[in-house]
C-alpha positions in Angstrom: -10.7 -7.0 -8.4 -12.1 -7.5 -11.7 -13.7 -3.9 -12.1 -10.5 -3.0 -11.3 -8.9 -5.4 -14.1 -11.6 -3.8 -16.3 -11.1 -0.3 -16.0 -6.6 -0.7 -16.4 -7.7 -2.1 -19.7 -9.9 0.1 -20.6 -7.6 2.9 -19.6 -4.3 1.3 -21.3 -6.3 0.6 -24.5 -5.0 -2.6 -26.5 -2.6 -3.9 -29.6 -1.5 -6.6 -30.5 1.9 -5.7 -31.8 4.9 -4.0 -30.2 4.3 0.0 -30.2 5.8 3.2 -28.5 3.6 4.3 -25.5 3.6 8.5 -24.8 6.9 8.5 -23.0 8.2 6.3 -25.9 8.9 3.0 -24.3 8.2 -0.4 -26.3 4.8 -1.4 -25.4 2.3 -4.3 -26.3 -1.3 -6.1 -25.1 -3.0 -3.7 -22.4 0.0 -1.4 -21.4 2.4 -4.3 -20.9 6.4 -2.4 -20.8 8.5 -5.0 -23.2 11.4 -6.3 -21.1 14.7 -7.3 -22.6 13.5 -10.5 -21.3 10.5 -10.9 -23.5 10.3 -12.6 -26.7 7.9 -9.8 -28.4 9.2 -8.7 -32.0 8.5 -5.5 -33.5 5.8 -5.7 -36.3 4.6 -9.2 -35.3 0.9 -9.6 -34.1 0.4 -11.8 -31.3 -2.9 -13.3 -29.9 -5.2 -12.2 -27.6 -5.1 -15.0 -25.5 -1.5 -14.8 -25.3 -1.8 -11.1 -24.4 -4.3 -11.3 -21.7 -2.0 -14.3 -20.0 1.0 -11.5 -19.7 -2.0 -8.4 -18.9 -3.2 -11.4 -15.6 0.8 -11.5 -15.1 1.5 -8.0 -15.3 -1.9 -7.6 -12.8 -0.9 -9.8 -10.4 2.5 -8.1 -9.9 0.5 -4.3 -9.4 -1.4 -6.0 -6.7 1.3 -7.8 -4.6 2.6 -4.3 -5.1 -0.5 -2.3 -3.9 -0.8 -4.9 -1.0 3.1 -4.6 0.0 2.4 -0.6 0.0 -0.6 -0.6 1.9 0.6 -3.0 4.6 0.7 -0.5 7.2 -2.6 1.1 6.7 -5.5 -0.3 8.6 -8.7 -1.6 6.7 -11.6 0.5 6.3 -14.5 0.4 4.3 -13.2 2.4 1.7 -9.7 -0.2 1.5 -11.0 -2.1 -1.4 -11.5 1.0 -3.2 -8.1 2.5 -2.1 -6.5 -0.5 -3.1 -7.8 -0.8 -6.6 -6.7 2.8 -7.2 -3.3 1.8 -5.9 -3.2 -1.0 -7.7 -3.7 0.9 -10.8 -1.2 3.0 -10.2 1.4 0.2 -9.5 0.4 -1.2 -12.9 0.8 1.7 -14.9 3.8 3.4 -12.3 5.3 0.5 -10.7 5.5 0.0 -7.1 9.4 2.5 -6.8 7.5 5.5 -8.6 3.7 5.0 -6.7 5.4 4.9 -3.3 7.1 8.1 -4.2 3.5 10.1 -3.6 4.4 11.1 0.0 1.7 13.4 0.1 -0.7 11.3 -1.2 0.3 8.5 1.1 0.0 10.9 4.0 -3.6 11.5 2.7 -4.4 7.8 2.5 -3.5 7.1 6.0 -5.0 9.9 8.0 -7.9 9.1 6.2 -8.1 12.4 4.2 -9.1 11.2 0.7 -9.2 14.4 -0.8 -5.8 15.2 0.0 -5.1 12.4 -1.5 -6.8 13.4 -4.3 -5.5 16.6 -4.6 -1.7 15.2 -4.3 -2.5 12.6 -6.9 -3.4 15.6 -9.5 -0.5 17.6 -8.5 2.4 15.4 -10.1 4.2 14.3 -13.3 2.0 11.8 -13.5 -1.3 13.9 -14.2 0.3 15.9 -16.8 1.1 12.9 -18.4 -1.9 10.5 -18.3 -4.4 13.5 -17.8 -7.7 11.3 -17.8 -6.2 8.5 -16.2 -5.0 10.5 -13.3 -8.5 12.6 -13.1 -10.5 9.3 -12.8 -8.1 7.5 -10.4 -8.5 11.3 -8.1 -12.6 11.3 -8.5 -12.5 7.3 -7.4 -10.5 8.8 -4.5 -12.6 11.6 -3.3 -15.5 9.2 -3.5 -14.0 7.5 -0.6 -14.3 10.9 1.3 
């Protein structure tokens, strides 16, 4: 999972201090949403290491959350790959909005990876992370 770990940062991009991401949320580190629960303070720079212990936190969640979603769908070669692409998606989505893909998820378990593909890039969620949602749909197909 560590290719997958590499390209959610390289897609999230990251700062060390509290910023609004493109629907306007507080956000810090690699993508990481700022909970009323967290400590992070606007205009304060925080360390790296700091920041990659709540991106390995943050990871960890998206794949319990991938795994819980693809439960019911039986291994394949081309799991790992769905799984790191799900896994992405929790991460950026959370598990509520990813499961919400129907069409996609029909896709995914017949097997029929462009569909999947093609459900991914007709949503919200492509208009609003274009490239993001383009790459995640290529990785898809390739599984085709």
């Amino acid at each position: 999972m560590d290719d997958v770990k590499e390209r959610i940062k390289q897609h999230e991009g990251f700062r060390r201090s509290v910023y609004s991401d493109s629907l306007g949320f507080a956000t810090i580190g690699y993508g990481h949403l700022v909970l009323p629960t967290d400590n992070f303070v606007e205009g304060v720079e925080y360390s790296k290491e700091e920041l990659d212990a709540v991106f390995d936190k943050d990871f960890q969640i998206a794949l319990t959350s991938a795994d819980e979603l693809l439960e019911e769908i039986d291994p394949n070669e081309k799991f790992s790959t769905v799984r790191g692409i799900i896994c992405e998606m929790c991460f950026q989505l959370g598990k509520p909005r990813t499961s919400k893909f129907k069409k996609m998820w029909e896709g995914i378990r017949a097997a029929d990876y462009n569909k999947a593909a093609d459900e991914m890039l007709d949503s919200n969620w492509h208009k609003q992370t274009t490239r993001r949602c383009e790459d995640l749909a290529e990785l898809m197909r390739s599984c085709a």
